[in-house]
N, C-alpha and C positions, 0 to 999 in steps of 0.2 A: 469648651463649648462655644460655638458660632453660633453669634444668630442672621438669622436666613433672613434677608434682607430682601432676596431676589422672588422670595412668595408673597411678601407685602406689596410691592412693585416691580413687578419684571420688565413693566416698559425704562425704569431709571435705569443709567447709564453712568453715575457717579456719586461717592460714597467717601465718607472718611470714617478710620477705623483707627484702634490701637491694636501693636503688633502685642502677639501674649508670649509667643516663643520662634525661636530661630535656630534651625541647626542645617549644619551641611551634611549631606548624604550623596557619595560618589559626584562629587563636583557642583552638584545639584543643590541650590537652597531652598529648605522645607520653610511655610514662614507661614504662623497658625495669627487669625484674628480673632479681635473680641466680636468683630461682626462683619459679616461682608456679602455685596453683591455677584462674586462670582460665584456662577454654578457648577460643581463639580459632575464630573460623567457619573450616569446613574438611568439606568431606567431603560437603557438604550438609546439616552440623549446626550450625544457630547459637551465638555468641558467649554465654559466662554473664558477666551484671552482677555490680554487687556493691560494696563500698567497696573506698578503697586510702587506707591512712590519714586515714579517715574520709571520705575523697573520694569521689563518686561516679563510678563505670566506665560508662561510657558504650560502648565498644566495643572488642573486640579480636581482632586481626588479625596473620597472620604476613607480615613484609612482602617477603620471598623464598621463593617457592613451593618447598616442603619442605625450606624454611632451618632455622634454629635457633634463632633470635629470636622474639621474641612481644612484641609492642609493645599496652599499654595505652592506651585514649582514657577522659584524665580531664578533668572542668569547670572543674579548679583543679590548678597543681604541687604537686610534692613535690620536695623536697634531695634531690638527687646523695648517693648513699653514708648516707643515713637509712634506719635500721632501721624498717620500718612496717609493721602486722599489715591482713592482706586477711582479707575475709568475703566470700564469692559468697552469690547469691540462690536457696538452695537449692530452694524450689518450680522457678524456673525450669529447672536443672540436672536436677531429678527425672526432670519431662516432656519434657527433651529425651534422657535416658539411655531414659524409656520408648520414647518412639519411636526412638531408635534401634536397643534390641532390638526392638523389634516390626517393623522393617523386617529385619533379618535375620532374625527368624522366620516371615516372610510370602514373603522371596525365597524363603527354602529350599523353604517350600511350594507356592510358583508353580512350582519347578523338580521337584517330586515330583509334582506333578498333572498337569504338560502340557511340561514342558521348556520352562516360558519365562527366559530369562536376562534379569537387572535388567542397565539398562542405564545408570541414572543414576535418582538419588533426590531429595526434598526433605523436609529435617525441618522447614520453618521453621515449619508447622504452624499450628494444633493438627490440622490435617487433612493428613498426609503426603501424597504420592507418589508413585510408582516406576512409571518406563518400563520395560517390557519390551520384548523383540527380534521380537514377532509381533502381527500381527493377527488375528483369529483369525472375528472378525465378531460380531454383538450376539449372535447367538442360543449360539455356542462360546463364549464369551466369559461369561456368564452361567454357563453349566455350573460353568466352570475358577473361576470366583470362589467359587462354591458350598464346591468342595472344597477348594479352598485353604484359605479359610477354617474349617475346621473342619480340618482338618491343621492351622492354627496356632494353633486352642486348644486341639487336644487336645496341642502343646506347652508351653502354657503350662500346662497342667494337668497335665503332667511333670514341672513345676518340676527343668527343667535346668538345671545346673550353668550359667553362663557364665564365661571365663577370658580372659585376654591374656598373649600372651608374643611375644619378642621370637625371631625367627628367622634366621639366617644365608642370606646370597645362596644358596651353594651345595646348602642344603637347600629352600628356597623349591621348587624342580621337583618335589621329590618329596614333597609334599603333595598330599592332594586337596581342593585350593582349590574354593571354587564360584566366583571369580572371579582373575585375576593380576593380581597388584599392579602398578600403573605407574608407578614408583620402582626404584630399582636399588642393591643393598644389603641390609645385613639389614631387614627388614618385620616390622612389628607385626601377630599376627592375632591374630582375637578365637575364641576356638573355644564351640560351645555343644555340648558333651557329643560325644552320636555324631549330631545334628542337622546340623549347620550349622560350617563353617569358610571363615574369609573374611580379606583383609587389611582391614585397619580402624586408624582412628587418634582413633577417638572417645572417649566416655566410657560405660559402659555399667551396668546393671544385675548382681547376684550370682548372679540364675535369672530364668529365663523366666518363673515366676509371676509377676513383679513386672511384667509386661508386660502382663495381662490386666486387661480380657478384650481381644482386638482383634476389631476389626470393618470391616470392607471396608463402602467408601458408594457406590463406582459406579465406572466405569470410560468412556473417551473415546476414539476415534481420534486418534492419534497422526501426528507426520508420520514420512515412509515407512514406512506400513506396519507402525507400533510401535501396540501399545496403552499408554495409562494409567492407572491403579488408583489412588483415593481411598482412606486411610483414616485410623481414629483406634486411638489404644493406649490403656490404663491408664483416668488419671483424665480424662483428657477423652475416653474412649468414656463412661464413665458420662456426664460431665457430658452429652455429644451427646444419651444415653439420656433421661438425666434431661428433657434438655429437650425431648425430642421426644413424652414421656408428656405432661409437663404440656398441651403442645400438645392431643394426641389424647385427653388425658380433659377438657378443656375444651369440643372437637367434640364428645362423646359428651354431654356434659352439657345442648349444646345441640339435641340432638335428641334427649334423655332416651335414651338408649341406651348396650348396652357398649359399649367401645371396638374390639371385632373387628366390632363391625355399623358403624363408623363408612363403609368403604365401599360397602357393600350400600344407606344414607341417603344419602348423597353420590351416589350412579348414581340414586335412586327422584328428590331433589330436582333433578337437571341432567337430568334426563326431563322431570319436570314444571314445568321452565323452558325448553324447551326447545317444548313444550304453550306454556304461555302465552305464548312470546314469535309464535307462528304466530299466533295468535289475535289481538294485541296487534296487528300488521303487518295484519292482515285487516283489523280496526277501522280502523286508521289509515287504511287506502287508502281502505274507503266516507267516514270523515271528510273526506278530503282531496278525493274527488269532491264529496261535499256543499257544500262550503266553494268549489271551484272554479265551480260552478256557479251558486251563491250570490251570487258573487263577478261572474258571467260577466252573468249576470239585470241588476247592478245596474249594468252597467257602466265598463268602461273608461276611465282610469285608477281604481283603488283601491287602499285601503291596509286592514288586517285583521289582528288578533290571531289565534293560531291556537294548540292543546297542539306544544309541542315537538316529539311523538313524526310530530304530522300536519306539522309545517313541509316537510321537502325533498320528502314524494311531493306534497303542496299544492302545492307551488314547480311543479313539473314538471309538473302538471296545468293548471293553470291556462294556462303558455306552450302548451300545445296548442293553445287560444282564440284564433280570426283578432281581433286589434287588441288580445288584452292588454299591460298592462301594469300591474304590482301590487307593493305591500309589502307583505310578512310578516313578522309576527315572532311569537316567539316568548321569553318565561322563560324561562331557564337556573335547574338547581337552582340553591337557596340563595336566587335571587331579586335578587341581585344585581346581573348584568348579563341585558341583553335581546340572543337574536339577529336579526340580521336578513338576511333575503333578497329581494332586488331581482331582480323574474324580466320576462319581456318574450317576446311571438313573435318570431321570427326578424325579422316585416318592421318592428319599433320597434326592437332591439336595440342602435341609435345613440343612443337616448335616456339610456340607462341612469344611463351615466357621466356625464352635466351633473344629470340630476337628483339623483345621488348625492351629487355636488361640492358642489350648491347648495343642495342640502335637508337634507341630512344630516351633512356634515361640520362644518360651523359645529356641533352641537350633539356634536359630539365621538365619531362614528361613524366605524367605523377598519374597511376590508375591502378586498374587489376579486378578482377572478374574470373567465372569459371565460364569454358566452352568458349570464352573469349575476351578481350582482354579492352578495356573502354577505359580513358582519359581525357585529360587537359593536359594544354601547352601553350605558352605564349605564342599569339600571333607572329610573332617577329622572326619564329624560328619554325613554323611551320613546312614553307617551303625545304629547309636544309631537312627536316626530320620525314619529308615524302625521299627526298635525290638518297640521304641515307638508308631506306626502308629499297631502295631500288637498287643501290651497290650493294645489300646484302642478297637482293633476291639473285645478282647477277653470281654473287659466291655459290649462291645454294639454287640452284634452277631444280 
């Protein structure tokens, strides 16, 4: 049995303990205290690191669900019956005590807004969590986050008290719990003023300020019928903020603009890509008749460079043509590699593949398709895989 060191004081950060047992498992040292501050995952709240006589904690875990054990994972043992002082990784402990009042600030809020009951959470973060018991649809669903959200800052801007105490089976019914405990026996709840009371067995924050600001990021269909709600608390809503400014004043910077015009430029420029790519497609197609035609004038078999953008409607123009048959190709950015497309009428369309096999593959042209035959090639050998494609059209006129 450990005792729980981190419910008496979750803001302590250092402890000394005696070790009660030590054994290795698959490389791994398991290494039990008579008492300790770290918190093992539980509840949906991840494990706090940290040293254990200067050892590094890798992970901990209760290894009989709602036993009394709490078994440390270290990279190195420690002596049986050695007095050793722990340190947990207090950032890490910080943000998960924020998110965890921020999730019991945000159920209570979902259950004042709309009566949605949490129905299972995840702290592992930095982006929380929580199913609720409804679907409500995008457009309710947007509503209910609205207010929630703003119910649970105008909590945190209460700066409620928050508390833990330990409560007797026979009292447990006559609480008003926002959820019942499922353990049997006295229950640990965490109460935040006249806000929020809940069984909990986490680690938690002293007030609700210390959770803010929180911010909901979206929400998902759930299965049956549940929804799910993203969000962040404390320092990593700022940190989200932080980074999502620098983003958005970086946009603005590049269309010299504020940052609230950043959508207003974003809709005028995917308009006006939107314009050029009509136009772009128009060019290509007269391109590609030109070229087909071009092509059709000089006779069958040929072989032709063509812009990228003209290659497939070129491709597809040309096999209209009674007895084509023709290589294309095209650059690829960067210049690298060349594409190429092998097009043919329906009545040569047997030819494709030998000519493909025998002209092109020796020079390391890699593809294959039905009704017509599409690849890559190294730039380098482009030009030798057109002069080849044109000494076999001269075999085979």
């Amino acid at each position: 049995m450990s005792e729980r060191l981190f419910w008496q004081d979750p803001y302590a950060t250092a402890f000394t303990a005696t070790v009660t047992r030590v054994r290795e498992e698959g490389g791994r040292f398991l290494v039990e205290l008579d008492r300790t501050l770290f918190y093992p995952t539980s509840g949906g709240q991840p494990h706090d690191t940290g040293t254990l006589g200067g050892v590094r904690v890798l992970d901990v875990f209760e290894p009989e669900k709602h036993g009394q054990r709490i078994v440390h994972v270290l990279e190195a043992p420690l002596e049986e019956g050695a007095a050793v002082e722990g340190k947990i990784d207090w950032t890490r402990r910080y943000r998960h005590m924020q998110r965890h009042t921020g999730q019991h600030v945000l159920s209570q809020a979902f259950l004042r807004a709309a009566q949605w009951n949490t129905i299972a959470v995840s702290l592992a973060g930095p982006e929380i969590h929580i199913d609720f018991d409804v679907w409500p649809g995008p457009g309710a669903a947007e509503e209910v986050l609205a207010e929630a959200e703003a119910l649970a800052n105008w909590a945190v801007y209460a700066n409620l008290a928050v508390s833990a105490r330990e409560v007797p089976e026979a009292q447990v019914p006559l609480l008003p719990l926002r959820r019942m405990p499922k353990v049997r026996g006295s229950v640990r709840v965490v109460q935040i003023e006249d806000w929020d009371l809940a069984p909990c067995g986490g680690t938690h924050l002293r007030s609700t300020a210390e959770a803010g600001p929180i911010k909901l990021l979206g929400f998902e269909k759930g299965k049956k019928k549940t929804i799910r709600v993203y969000a962040r608390t404390g320092w990593e809503a700022l940190e989200d903020y932080a980074a999502k400014h620098r983003t958005l004043k970086a946009l603005a910077g590049r269309f010299s603009a504020g940052v609230f015009d950043v959508p207003e430029r974003v809709q005028k420029l995917e308009d006006e890509l939107y314009a050029a790519r009509g136009e772009a497609q128009a060019l290509a197609a007269e391109l590609a008749e030109h070229y087909a035609r071009e092509l059709a004038q000089a006779g069958f078999p040929a072989a032709r460079q063509v812009p990228l953008a003209a290659l497939a409607e070129t491709g597809r123009r040309v096999a209209e043509w009674p007895g084509a048959l023709a290589l294309l190709a095209a650059l690829e950015p960067g210049g690298e590699h060349a594409r190429l497309l092998l097009v043919a009428h329906p009545d040569r369309e047997a030819e494709l593949r030998s000519l493909w096999r025998e002209r092109l593959e020796p020079l390391g042209a890699r593809g294959g398709g039905r009704g017509h035959i599409q690849g890559r090639l190294a730039a380098g050998k482009l030009q030798l895989a057109l002069e080849a494609f044109s000494g076999a059209a001269k075999e085979n006129p």
